[in-house]
C-alpha positions in Angstrom: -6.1 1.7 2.5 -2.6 1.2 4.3 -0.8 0.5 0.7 -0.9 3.3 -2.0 -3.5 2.5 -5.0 -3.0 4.0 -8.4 -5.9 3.8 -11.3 -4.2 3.7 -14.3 -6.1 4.8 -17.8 -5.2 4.1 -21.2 -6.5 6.4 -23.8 -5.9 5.4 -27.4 -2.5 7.3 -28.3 -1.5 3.8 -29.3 1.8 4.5 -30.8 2.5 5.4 -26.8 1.5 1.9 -25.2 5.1 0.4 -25.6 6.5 3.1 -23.5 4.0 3.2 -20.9 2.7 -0.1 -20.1 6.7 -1.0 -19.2 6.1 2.3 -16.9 2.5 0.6 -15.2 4.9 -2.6 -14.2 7.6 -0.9 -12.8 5.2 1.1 -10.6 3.3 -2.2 -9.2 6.1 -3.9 -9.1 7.5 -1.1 -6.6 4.7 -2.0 -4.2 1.6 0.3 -5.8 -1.4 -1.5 -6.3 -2.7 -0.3 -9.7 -5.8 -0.8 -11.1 -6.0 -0.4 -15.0 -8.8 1.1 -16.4 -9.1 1.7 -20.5 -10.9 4.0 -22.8 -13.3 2.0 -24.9 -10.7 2.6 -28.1 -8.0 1.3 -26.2 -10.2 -1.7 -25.2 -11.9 -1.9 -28.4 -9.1 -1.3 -30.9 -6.6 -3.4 -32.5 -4.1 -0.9 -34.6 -0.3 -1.3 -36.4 0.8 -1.1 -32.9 -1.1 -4.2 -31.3 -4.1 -5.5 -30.6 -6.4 -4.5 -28.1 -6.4 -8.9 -26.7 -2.5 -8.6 -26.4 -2.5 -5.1 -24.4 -4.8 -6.2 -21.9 -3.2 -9.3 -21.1 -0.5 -7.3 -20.8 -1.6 -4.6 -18.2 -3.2 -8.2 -16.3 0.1 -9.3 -16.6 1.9 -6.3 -14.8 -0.9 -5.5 -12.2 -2.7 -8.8 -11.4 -6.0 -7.0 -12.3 -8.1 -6.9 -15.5 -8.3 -3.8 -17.2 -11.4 -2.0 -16.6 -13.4 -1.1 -19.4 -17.4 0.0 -18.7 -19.3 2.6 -17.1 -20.1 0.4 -14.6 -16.4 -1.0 -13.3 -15.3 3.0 -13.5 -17.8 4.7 -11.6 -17.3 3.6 -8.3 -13.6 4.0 -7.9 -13.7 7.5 -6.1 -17.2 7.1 -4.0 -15.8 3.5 -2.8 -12.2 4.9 -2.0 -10.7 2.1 -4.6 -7.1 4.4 -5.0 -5.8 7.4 -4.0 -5.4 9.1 -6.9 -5.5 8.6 -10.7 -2.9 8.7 -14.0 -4.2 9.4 -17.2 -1.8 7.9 -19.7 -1.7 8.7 -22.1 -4.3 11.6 -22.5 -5.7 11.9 -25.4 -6.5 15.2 -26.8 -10.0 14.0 -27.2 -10.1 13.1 -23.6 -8.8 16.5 -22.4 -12.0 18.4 -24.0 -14.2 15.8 -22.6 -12.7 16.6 -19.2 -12.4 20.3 -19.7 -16.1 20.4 -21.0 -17.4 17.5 -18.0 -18.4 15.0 -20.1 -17.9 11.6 -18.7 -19.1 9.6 -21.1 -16.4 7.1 -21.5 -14.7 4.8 -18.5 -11.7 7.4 -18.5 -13.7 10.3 -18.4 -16.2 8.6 -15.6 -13.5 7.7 -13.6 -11.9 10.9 -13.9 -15.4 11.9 -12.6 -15.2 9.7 -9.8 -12.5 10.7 -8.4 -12.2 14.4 -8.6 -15.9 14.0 -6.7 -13.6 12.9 -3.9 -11.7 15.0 -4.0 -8.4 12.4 -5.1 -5.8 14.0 -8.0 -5.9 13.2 -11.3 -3.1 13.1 -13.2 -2.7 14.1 -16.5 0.8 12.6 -19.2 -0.2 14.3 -22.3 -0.2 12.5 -25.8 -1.7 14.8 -28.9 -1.0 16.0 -32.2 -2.9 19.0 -31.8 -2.1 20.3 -28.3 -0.6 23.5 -29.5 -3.7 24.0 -31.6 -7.4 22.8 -31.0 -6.3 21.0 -27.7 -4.4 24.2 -25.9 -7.7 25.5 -24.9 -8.9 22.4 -23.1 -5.1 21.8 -21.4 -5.2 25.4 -20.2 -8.6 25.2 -18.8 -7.3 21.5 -16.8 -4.4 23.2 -15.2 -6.6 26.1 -13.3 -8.6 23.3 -12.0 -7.9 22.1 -9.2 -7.1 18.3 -8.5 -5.7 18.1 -11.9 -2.0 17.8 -12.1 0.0 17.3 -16.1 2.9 15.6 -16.1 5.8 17.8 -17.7 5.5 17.9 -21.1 7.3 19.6 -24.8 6.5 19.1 -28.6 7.4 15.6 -29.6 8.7 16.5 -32.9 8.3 20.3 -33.8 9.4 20.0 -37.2 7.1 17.2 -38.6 4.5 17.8 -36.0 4.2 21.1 -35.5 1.1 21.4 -32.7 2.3 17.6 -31.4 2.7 17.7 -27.3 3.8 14.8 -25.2 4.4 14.4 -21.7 7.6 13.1 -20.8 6.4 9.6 -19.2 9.5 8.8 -17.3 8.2 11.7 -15.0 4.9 10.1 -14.2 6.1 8.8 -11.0 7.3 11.9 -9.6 4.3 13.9 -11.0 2.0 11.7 -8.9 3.7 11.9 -5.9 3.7 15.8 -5.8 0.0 15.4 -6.8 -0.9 13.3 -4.0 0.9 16.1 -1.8 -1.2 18.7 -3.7 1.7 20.0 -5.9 2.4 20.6 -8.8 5.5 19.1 -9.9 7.7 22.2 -12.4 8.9 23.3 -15.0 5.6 21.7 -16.2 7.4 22.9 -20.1 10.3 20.9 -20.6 13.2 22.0 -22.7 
């Protein structure tokens, strides 16, 4: 693999797609080859902010490849050396205790899996309404582990959602190249 390769997951903070699927584009358009992957919601789902049809023609659109969304598609990526690393976002909180706890039960999670068995980074741009509350836990756990890398992140909207963390995606691109280095990119709190 002479050109870098990026899987890309979508977990089902949908009110975050419009900001990050932009974000996927830019990156393949700057030479990455990235491979989308989805959750089952975010394959499945079809919410107030889309439907699930529209987004992955979308991600075909700004990749060239079809989102993947089984078991089956996700499990090889690491054992076949598909990419070089993987970006989860946005990460759900549900995703981060399946992570933290090792159960890959969902094309993210597998994938996630797949990789870190190869010992590739995974990259983490939070999204969740509870990640200074039933979530902290599991985000604590992910960042003494190694391979996993979180993209800088701050509460979203501390006075109507309290617990609410989000990364701050524009840094996703710097995050991952500090990952694939074996850093971690700081201040992971932003201001």
């Amino acid at each position: 693999m002479n050109e870098k390769k990026v899987v890309w997951a979508l977990c089902g903070s949908f009110c975050t797609f419009e900001t990050v699927v932009p974000l996927i584009g830019r990156m393949a358009a700057g030479g990455t080859e990235v491979l989308p992957l989805m959750s089952f919601n975010a394959a499945g789902l079809d919410t107030r902010f889309g439907k699930a049809a529209d987004w992955k023609m979308k991600l075909y659109q700004a990749t060239g490849h079809q989102p993947i969304e089984t078991l089956q598609g996700a499990e090889p990526l690491g054992p076949q050396n598909m990419a070089h690393a993987m970006v989860i976002a946005p990460c759900t909180g549900a995703t981060l205790a399946k992570l933290a706890y090792g159960i890959s039960d969902t094309p993210v999670t597998l994938a996630a899996k797949s990789m870190l068995r190869s010992g590739k980074p995974v990259v983490l741009a939070i999204s969740t309404n509870d990640g200074l509350s039933a979530s902290f836990a599991n985000l604590a756990a992910l960042l003494n582990r190694k391979n996993y890398y979180v993209v800088p992140f701050a509460q979203d909207d501390y006075l109507k959602k309290p617990y609410s963390l989000q990364s701050d995606f524009s840094l996703i691109g710097d995050t991952l190249e500090c990952a694939l280095r074996g850093r971690q990119i700081g201040p992971i709190l932003n201001p």
